[in-house]
NUMAR-52914 format. One record per residue (C-alpha): residue in one letter; x, y negated, z negated. Coordinates in pm, whole numbers, plus 32768, in hexadecimal, padded with zeros to 4 digits. Layout:
BEGIN
AXYZ...
This chain:
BEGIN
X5841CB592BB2X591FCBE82C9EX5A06CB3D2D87X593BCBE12EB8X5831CB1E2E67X58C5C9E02E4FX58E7C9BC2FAEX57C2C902300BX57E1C7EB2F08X5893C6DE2FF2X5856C5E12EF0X5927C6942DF5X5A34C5E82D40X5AC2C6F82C36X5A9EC83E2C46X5AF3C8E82B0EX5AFDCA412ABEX5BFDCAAF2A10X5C28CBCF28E9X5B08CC94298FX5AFCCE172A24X5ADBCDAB2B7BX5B71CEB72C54X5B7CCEB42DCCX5C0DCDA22EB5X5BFCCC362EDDX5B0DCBCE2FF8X5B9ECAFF311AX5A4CCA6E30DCX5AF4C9792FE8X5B9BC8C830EFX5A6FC815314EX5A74C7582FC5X5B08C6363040X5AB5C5542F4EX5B54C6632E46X5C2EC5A32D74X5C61C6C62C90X5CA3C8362CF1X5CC0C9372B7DX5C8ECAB62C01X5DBECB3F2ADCX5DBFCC1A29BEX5CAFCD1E2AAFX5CE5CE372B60X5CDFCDBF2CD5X5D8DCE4F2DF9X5E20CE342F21X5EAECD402FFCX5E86CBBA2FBEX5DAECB3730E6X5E37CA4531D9X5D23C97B31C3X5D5DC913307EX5E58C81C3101X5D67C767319BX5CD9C6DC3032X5D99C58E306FX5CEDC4ED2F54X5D7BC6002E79X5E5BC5912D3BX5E5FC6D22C5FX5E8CC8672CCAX5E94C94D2BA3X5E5ECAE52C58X5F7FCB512B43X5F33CC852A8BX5EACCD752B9BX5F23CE682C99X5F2FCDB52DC9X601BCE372E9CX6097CDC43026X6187CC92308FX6132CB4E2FFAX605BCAA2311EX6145C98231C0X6003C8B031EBX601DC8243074X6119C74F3102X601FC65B316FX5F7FC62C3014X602DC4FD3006X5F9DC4972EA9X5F8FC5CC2DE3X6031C58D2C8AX602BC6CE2C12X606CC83B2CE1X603DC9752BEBX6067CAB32CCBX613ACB662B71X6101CCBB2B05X6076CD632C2FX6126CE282D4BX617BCD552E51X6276CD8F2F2EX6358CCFA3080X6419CBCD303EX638ACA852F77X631CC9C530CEX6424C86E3108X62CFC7B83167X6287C7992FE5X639DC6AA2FEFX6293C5BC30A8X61E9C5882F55X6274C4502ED8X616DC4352DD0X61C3C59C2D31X61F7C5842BA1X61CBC7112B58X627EC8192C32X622CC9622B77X6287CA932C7AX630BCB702B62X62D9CD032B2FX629ACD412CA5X634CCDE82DADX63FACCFB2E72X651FCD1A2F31X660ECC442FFAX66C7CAEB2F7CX6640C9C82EE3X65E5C8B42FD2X66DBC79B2FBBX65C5C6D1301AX6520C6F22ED4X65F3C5B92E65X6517C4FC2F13X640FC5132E0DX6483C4012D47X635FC3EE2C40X638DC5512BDFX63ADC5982A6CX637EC70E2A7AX641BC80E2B64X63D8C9622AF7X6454CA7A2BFAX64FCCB8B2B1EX649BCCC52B1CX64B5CD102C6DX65A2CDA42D95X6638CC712DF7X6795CC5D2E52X68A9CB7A2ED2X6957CA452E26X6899C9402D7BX685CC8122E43X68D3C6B22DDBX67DAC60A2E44X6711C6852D24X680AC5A82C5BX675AC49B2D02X6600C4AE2C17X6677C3C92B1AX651BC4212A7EX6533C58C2A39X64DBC5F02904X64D9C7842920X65F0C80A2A14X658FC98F2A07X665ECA852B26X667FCBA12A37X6669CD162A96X66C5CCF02BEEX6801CD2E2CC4X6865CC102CE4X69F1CBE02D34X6ADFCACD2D6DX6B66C9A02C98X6A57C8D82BB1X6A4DC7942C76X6B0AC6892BA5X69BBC5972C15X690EC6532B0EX69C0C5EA29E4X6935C4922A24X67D0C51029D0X674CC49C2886X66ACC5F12866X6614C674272DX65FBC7DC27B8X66F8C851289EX66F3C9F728F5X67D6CAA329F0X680DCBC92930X6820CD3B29C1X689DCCCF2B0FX69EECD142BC4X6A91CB832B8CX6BE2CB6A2B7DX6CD0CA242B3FX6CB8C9312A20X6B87C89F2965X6B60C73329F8X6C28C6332911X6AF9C55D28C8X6A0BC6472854X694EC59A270CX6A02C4742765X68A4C3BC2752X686CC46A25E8X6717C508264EX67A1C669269AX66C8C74425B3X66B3C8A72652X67CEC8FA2705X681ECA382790X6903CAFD288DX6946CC3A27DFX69BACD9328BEX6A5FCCCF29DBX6BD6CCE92A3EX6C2ECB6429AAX6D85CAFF2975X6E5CC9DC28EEX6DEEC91C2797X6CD5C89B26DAX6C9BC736277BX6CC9C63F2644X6B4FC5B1268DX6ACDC6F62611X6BC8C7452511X6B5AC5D32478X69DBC60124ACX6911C5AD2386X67B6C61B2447X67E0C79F2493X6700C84323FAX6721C985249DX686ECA06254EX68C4CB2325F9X6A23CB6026F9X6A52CCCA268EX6B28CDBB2780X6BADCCEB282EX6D32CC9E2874X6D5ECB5327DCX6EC8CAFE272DX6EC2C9D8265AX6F0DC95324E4X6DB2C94A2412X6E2CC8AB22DCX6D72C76D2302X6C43C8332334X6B24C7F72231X6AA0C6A82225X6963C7122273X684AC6A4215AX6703C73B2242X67B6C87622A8X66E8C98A227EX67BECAC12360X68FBCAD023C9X6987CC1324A6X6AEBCBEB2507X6B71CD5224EBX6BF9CE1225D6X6D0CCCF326AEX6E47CCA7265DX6E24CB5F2570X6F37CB1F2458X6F79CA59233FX6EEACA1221FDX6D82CA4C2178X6D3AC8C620ECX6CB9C8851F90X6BCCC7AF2044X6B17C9092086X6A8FC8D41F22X6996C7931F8EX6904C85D20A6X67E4C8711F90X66E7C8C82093X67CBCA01211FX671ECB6B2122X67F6CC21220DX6971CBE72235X6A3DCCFF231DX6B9FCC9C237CX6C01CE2D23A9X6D33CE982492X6DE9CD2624B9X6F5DCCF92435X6EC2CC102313X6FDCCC1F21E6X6FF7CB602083X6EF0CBD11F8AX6DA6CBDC1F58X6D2FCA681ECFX6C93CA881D63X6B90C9781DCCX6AE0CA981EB2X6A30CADC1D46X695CC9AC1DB7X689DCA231EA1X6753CA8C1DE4X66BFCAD01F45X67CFCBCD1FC8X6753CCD7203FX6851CD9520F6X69AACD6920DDX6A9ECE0921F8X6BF2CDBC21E0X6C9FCF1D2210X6DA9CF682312X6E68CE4622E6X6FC2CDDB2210X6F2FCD5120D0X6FF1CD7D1F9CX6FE0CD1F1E48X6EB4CD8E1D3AX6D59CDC01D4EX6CDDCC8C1CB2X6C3ACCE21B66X6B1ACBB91C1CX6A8DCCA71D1DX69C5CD331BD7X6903CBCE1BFCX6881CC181D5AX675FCD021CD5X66A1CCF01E54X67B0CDD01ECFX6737CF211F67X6876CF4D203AX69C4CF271FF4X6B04CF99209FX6C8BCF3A2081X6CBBD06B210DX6E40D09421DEX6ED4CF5E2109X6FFBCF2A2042X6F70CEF31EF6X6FE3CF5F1DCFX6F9BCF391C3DX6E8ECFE81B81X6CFBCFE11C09X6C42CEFB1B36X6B6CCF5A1A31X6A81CE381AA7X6A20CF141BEBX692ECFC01AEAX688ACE891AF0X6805CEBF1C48X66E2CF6A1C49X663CCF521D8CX677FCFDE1DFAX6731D11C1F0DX6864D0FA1FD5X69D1D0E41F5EX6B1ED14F1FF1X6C5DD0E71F63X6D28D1F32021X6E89D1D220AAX6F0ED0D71FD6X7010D0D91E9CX6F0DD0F21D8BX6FC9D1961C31X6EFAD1D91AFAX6DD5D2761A8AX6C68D2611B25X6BBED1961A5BX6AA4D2341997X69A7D0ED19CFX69A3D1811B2DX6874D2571A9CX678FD12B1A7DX678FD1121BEFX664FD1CE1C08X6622D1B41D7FX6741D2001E34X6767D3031F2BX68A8D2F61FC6X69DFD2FF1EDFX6B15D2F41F82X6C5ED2E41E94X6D2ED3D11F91X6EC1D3661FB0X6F23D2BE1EAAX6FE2D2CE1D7AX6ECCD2E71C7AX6F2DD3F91B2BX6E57D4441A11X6D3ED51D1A0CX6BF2D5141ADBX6B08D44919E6X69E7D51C198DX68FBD3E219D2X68F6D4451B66X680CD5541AFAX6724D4281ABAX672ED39D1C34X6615D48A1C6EX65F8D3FA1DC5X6721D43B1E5AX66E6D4C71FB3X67BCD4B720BFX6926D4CE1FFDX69F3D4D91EF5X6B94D4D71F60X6C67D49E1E35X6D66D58F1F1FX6EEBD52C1F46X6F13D4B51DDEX6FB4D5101C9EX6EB2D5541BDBX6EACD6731AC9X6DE2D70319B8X6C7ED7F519F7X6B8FD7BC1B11X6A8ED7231A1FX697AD83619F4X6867D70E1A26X68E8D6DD1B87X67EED81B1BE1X66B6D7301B96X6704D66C1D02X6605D7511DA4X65D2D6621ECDX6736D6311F25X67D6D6BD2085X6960D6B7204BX6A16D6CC1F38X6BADD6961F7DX6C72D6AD1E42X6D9FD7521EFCX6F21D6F11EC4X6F0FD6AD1D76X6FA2D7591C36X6E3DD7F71B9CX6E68D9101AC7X6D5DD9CE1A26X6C2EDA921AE4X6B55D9FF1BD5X6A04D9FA1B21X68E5DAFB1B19X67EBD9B31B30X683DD98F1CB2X675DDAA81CD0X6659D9951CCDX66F5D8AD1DD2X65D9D9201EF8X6600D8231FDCX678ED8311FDFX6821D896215CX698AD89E20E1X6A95D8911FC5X6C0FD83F1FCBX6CCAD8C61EBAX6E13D91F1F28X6F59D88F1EBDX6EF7D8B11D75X6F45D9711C22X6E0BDA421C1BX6D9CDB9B1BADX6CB1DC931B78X6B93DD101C1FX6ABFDC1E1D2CX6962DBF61CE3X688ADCF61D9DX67BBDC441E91X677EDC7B1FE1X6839DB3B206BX6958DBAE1FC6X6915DD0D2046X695FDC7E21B7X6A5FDB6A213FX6BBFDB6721FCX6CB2DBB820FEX6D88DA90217AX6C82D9D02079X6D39DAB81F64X6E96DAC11FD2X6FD0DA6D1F04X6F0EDAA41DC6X6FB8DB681C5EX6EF3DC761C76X6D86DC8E1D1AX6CA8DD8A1D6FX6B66DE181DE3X6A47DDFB1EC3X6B2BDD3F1FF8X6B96DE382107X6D21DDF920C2X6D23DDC21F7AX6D8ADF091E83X6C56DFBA1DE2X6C46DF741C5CX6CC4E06F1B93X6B9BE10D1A73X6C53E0B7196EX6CBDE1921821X6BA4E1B3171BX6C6FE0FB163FX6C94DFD9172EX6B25DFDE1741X6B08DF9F15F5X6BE8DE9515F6X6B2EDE161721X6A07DE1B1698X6A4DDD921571X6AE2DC63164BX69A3DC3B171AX68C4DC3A15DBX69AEDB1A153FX6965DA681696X67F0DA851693X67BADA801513X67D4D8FD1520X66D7D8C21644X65BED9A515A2X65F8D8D91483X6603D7A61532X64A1D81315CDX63E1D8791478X646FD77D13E0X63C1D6811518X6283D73E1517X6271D71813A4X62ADD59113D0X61DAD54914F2X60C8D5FF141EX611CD54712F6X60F3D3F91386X5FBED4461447X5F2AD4D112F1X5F82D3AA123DX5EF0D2B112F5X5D9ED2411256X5C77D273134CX5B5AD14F1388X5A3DD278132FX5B1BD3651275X5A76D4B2132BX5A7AD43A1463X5B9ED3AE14BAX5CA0D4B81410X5DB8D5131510X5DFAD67F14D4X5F6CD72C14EAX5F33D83115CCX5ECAD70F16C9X5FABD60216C7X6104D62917BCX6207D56717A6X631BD53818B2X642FD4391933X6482D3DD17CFX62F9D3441795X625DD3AD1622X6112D3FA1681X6057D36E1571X6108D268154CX60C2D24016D3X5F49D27416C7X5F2DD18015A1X5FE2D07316ACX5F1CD0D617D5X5DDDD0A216EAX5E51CF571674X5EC2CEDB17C5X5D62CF29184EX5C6ACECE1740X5BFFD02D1729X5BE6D01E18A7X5B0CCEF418A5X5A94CEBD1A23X5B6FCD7F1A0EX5C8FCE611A5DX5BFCCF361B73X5C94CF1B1CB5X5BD7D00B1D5EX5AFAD1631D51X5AAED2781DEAX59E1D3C41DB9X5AC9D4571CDDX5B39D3231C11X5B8CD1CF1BE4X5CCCD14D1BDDX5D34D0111B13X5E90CF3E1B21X5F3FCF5B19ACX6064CE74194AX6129CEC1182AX6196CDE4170FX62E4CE43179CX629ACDAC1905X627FCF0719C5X613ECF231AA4X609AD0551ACCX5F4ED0ED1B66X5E89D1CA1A98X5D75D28F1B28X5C48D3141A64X5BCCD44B1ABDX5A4AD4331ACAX5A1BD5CE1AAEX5ADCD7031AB0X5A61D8411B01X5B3AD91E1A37X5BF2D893191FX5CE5D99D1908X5D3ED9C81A8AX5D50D8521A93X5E42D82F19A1X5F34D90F1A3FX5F24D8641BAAX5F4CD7271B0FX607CD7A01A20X6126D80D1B6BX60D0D70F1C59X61D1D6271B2FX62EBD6FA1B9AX62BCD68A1CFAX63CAD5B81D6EX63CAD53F1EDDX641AD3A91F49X62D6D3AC1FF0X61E9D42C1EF5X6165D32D1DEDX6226D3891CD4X6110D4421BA9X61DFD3C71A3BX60D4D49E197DX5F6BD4AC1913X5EA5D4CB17F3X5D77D5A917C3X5C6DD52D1688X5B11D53A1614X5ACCD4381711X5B76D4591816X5C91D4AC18FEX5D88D3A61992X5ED0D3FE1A67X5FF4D2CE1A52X606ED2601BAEX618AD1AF1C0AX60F1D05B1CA4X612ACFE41DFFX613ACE821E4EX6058CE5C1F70X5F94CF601F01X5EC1D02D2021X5EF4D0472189X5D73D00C219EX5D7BCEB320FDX5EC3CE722200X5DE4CEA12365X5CD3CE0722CAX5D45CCB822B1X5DCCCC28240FX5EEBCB692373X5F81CCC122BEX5F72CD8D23D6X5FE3CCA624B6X6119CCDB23AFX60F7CE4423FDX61C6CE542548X61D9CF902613X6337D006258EX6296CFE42436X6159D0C02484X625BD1BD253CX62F7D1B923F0X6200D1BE22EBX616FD31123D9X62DFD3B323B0X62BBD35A2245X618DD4352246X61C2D54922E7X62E8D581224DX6229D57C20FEX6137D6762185X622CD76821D0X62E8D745208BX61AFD7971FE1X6134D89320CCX6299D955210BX6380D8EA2011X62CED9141EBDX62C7DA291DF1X6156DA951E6EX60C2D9C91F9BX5FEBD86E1F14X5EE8D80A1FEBX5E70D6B41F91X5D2AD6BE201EX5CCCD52E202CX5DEBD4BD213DX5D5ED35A216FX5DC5D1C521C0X5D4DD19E2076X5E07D2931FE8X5F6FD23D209FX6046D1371FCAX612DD03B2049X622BCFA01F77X62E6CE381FCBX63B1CEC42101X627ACF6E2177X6311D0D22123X61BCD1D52117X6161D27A1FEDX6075D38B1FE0X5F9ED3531E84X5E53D3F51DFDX5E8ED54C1D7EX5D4CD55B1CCDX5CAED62C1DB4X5E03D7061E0AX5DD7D8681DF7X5F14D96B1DDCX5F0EDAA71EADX5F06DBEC1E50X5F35DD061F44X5E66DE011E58X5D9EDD261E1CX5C2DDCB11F16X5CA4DB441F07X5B20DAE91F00X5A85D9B71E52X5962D8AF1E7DX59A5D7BC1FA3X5A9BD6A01F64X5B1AD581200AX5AB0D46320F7X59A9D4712212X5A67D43F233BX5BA8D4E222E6X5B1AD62E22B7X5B67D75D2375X5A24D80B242AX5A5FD94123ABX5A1DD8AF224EX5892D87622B7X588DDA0622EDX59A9DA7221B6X5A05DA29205AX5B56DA9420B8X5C71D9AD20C7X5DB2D9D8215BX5EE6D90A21F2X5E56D8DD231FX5D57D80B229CX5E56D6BF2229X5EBED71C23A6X5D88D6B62410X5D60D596231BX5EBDD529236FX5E6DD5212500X5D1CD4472498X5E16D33023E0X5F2DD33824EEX5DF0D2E025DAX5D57D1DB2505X5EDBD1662497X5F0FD1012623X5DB5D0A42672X5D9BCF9C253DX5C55D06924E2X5BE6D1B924B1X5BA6D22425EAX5A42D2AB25A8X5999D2DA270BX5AC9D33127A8X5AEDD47826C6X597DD5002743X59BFD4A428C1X5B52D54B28E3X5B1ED6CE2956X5BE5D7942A33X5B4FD6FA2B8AX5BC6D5822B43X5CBFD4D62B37X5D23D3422A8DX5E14D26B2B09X5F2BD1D629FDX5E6FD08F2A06X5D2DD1092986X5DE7D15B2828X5EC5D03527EEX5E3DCF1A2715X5DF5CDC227DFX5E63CCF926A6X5FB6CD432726X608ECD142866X60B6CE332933X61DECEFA28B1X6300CEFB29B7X636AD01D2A69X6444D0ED295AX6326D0A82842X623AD1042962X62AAD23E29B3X6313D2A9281DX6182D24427DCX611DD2F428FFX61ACD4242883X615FD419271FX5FEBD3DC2796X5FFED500284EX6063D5FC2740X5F3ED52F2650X5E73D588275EX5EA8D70E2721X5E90D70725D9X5D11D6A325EDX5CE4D80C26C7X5B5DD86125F5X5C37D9E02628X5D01D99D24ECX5DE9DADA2596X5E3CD9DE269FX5EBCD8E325CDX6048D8AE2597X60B6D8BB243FX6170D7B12399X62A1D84623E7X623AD85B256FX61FAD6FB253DX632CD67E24DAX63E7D74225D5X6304D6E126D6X634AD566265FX64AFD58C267BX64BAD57827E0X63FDD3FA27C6X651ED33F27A4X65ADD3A3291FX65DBD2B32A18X6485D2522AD9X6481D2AF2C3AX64A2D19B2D0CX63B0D22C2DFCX6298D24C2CF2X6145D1632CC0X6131D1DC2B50X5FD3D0F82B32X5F34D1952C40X5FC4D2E42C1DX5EC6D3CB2B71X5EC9D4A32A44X5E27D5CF2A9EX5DC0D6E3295CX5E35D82B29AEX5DA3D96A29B2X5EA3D9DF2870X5FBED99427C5X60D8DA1F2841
């Protein structure tokens, strides 16, 4: 039913309607309910202005119109709804100042006024509403100090002024709140935190991060036992912290970025709940406490920029959660521990700027994740260990610059073929910098000056444009870099000798590789078959990569799925099924069968190359194995496995917030474009699908599913038979056998829709052309809160570039590269000016 025709029932007690579609605006028809006890219009799509007549429901006890786009001053007449309990008027665009006649409503329990537009002060008459136990009115324009008098609702339970502009002192009134969640964060308060904050020992969320705070931690907080989550970053607060961490239930802790001092505590170590400690740029000192190796939880660990000396403690290897790690702009000195090896969800680490000496340990290798390596000003020596050619994902940078390191660049170095900088300047290499780095495609720059280098540089085209300044102050290098000498041809002689040199340098790795090939054929020949014909893996089609033995691999996979007993199946598709295999060793993996093929030989090829890919958001492919019967590709396994299952279920994509789907898209589309510009021939993938998008524990997006991936080939037609999944598949594909690029585009455009919508958005698709237009509303998912302004406006325009990359022109869609540069610009301030829900996204004509 819709509220319009609720009007007429004068009888009417509750009205209920919310988490429905109903668009339009609230009738002032439903101020003649007077017997309406209960008033839920939220979680719709109404608009407009809240009717005046509503206030004269003086029976009412409960309002809920959160969660819609209702826009206009908040009508002063709910001031005489002298027994409403609960007002909900969140998440929806209301604007004017929050009426001082709601200060009449001595029966109020639930203020929520968040994520609106509203301007002005808060009412100092507010304190009159001595029952209330929540007062939500962040996310909004507000300004001016914070009134006392709300110091005076000794029943408060949630305290929440964040993202405002608010100024002023905190009101000392408000440390005598026995408040378990207290936010007043991104706001323009200045002065000290009130003395009794937590003095009631209830204080579990507390936060007033990015506000201009001075003077110490009050002793309350720095002695309370029920944070659980904690956050005063950037601020200016000056104050000793070495009592700090007594705090059994704390789960986060942000205090980087003031001016704190003293010691970190060994009482850090019982924080056994902790996943996220940052204490960056502070004046803390002393060293780091070896009890930190208790925290199993730890997640992230940011102590750089501050005056900590002492070791590394060999402990920090016992803290295996830890994906980020930085002691960057320290004092600390001694060796890096071997134990850091131990880390292996590892993906962030900087240890720059301290006094590090020694070698770099060679257990670094097993950190298989990582993609950020930063070693830079220290005093490490030794040689670069040949194990960080095994950190395969390594992306965004590896500085081992301002050293005094020697020996060879390590030739294995070249296999990094998704990293972006490489700094290994102002150190004393000698040696040649190798031919391999030929390979490194994705790198955008290379620092090797200050070194002891020579001979030529590898011929590649980044190199071709390089500054020389990456070469300078080298023995004696030369080449393809505009400032650098041409090589000279040398003597026939010296060719011999070189040649000679070169075949003593690849002599070992062919024999390395027969000698491989041989094995892995060995095994998979050895190995006894159920039905003896059948079930024979031949050489020619077994690969083996990242150190697996592929028959001793298939034999494993086998076991660990009972011959890929349905018992194992997770899932299937038209191509396959694909089954979850656990080692004897512990190691999970997911193995795909391939149903049919429909050329062995071409097959076999595409799949052989698609191993070599190597890109942080594409499921990683460890091998395959083609036999008698059958065909199954080894995945790395994901943890939460699909995107699909994740908006199915309300409670797991209620866990998938907006900044999450915003990510997992960038993870995407930056996986497209690898394998669409980067590779060496285009991959289209052909099935771009939820199903087929991975997420792993911290909802990082893998694509997955190469089955059906086809390798292009400019000679070549590019036709096949139709593949992939009804509703993801471009138009022209109904018309054409031919596949190119632009038809992931158009796949990828169908999943950004369905990723914001919660579901694919299957109507919506047929009705879009060039003469309409949507508003932002009509694609977010109602499972979740409106988005506030920033996220608005970064959805709005990733929505919009989706949006042209379902043109049914395929020449009109962007490529992936368009699309990233054309998501680059969503991370710019929203204009404060802009209704991003109602604005509409309009397909154009072309891309352009």
């Amino acid at each position: 039913m819709h509220p319009s025709r609720a009007g007429h029932l004068i009888n009417l007690q509750d009205l209920n309607l919310n988490y429905n579609k109903h668009i339009g605006s609230i009738p002032n028809s439903l101020g003649n309910l007077t017997k309406l006890v209960i008033l839920q219009l939220g979680q719709n799509k109404l608009s407009g202005k809240i009717p005046q007549e509503l206030g004269r429901l003086s029976n009412l006890e409960l309002m809920e119109l959160g969660s819609n786009t209702l826009t206009n001053f908040i009508p002063n007449m709910l001031g005489n709804l002298t027994n409403l309990t609960t007002l909900h008027l969140s998440y929806n665009q209301l604007c004017g100042r929050i009426p001082r006649e709601l200060g009449h409503l001595v029966n109020l329990m639930y203020l929520r006024l968040s994520y609106n537009k509203l301007i002005g002060s808060i009412p100092n008459i507010l304190g009159n509403l001595t029952k209330l136990t929540s007062l939500y009115i962040g996310q909004n324009q507000l300004s001016g100090q914070i009134p006392q008098e709300l110091g005076w609702l000794l029943n408060l339970q949630v305290l929440a002024l964040g993202q405002n502009t608010l100024s002023g002192s905190i009101p000392n009134s408000i440390g005598n709140l026995s408040l378990p969640l207290l936010d007043l964060s991104f706001n323009s308060l200045s002065g000290t935190l009130p003395s009794g904050l937590c003095a009631g020992g209830q204080l579990e969320h507390f936060t007033a991060a990015n506000n201009n705070l001075v003077g110490p931690l009050p002793s309350s907080l720095l002695s309370c036992k029920s944070l659980v989550w904690f956050r005063l970053e950037r601020n200016n607060l000056k104050g000793d912290i070495t009592k700090m961490g007594t705090y059994p239930n704390l789960v986060y802790v942000d205090i980087s970025s003031n001016k704190l001092f003293g010691k970190l505590s060994h009482l850090w170590g019982e924080c056994y709940k902790l996943t996220m400690l940052r204490a960056s740029n502070n004046n803390i000192t002393g060293v780091i406490p070896s009890s930190i190796g208790k925290l199993s939880q730890l997640g992230i660990l940011d102590i750089s920029s501050n005056k900590l000396e002492g070791q590394i403690p060999p402990e920090i290897g016992n803290v295996t959660m830890l994906f980020k790690l930085s002691f960057s702009n320290n004092l600390l000195a001694g060796n890096m521990p071997q134990e850091i090896g131990l880390l292996n969800n590892m993906e962030y680490l900087d240890l720059s700027s301290n006094n590090l000496i020694g070698q770099i340990p060679g257990s670094i290798g097993r950190c298989l994740k990582i993609d950020f390596l930063k070693l830079s000003h220290n005093q490490l020596n030794g040689t670069i260990p040949i194990e960080l050619g095994a950190l395969v994902n390594l992306q965004y940078m590896v500085d081992l610059s301002d050293n005094s390191i020697d020996g060879t660049i390590p030739s294995l170095l070249g296999g990094l073929g998704m990293l972006d900088v490489l700094n290994l300047s102002h150190n004393a290499l000698n040696g040649g910098i190798p031919p391999s780095f030929q390979s490194m495609s994705s790198l955008r720059s290379m620092d090797v000056s200050y070194n002891k280098l020579e001979g030529p540089v590898p011929h590649t085209r980044l190199f071709e444009e390089a500054p020389v300044i990456w070469f300078w102050h080298n023995k004696k290098l030369c080449g393809v870099v505009k400032g650098l000498p041409p090589c000279d041809l040398p003597p026939s002689s010296k060719q011999g000798k070189n040649s000679r040199a070169i075949l003593l340098a690849i002599v070992p790795t062919i024999i390395s590789f027969v000698f491989l090939t041989t094995l892995v054929a060995w095994q998979c020949k050895k190995k006894k078959p159920q039905a003896e014909t059948a079930n024979r893996v031949q050489q020619t089609n077994v690969f083996a990569i990242w150190n697996f033995d592929g028959g001793d691999v298939y034999k494993k996979i086998v076991d660990a799925t009972d011959n890929f007993s349905e018992a194992y199946c997770v899932g299937s598709g038209g191509n396959g099924s694909v089954y979850r295999a656990q080692l004897p060793t512990g190691e999970l993996f997911t193995v795909k069968k391939i149903h049919m093929v429909e050329d062995d030989e071409q097959f076999n090829r595409e799949i052989h190359a698609l191993m070599h890919i190597r890109h942080r958001s594409i499921s990683k492919l460890f091998g395959y194995c083609s036999a008698p019967q059958g065909r199954f590709l080894v995945y790395e396994y994901m943890n939460r496995g699909s995107l699909a299952a994740s908006l199915q279920g309300r409670e797991t994509a209620v866990q998938l917030g907006w900044m999450k789907r915003l990510n997992i898209i960038w993870d995407v589309a930056h996986a497209l474009s690898y394998m669409h510009h980067d590779c060496f021939a285009p991959i289209v993938h052909r099935d771009i699908t939820s199903t087929n998008v991975l997420l792993d524990l911290e909802f990082k997006a893998c694509i997955s599913d190469f089955g059906l991936a086809k390798i292009l080939d400019e000679d070549a037609s590019n036709c096949t038979s139709l593949a992939g999944t009804k509703g993801y598949l471009a138009p022209e594909l109904a018309y054409t056998t031919r596949v190119t690029e632009k038809c992931d585009v158009y796949s990828f455009g169908v999943l950004v829709l369905e990723l914001f919508m919660g579901h694919h958005p299957g109507d919506l698709l047929s009705s879009m052309d060039n003469n309409q237009s949507t508003p932002l509303v009509k694609f977010l998912d109602t499972r979740l809160p409106l988005p506030e302004a920033k996220i608005a406006s970064e959805i709005f325009k990733v929505i919009a570039v989706a949006v042209r990359c379902i043109e049914p022109d395929p020449a009109h869609r962007p490529t992936m590269k368009q699309v990233i540069k054309a998501f680059s610009t969503a991370d710019q301030s929203p204009a404060n000016n802009v209704d991003y829900f109602q604005t509409a996204i309009v397909i154009p004509a072309c891309w352009s």
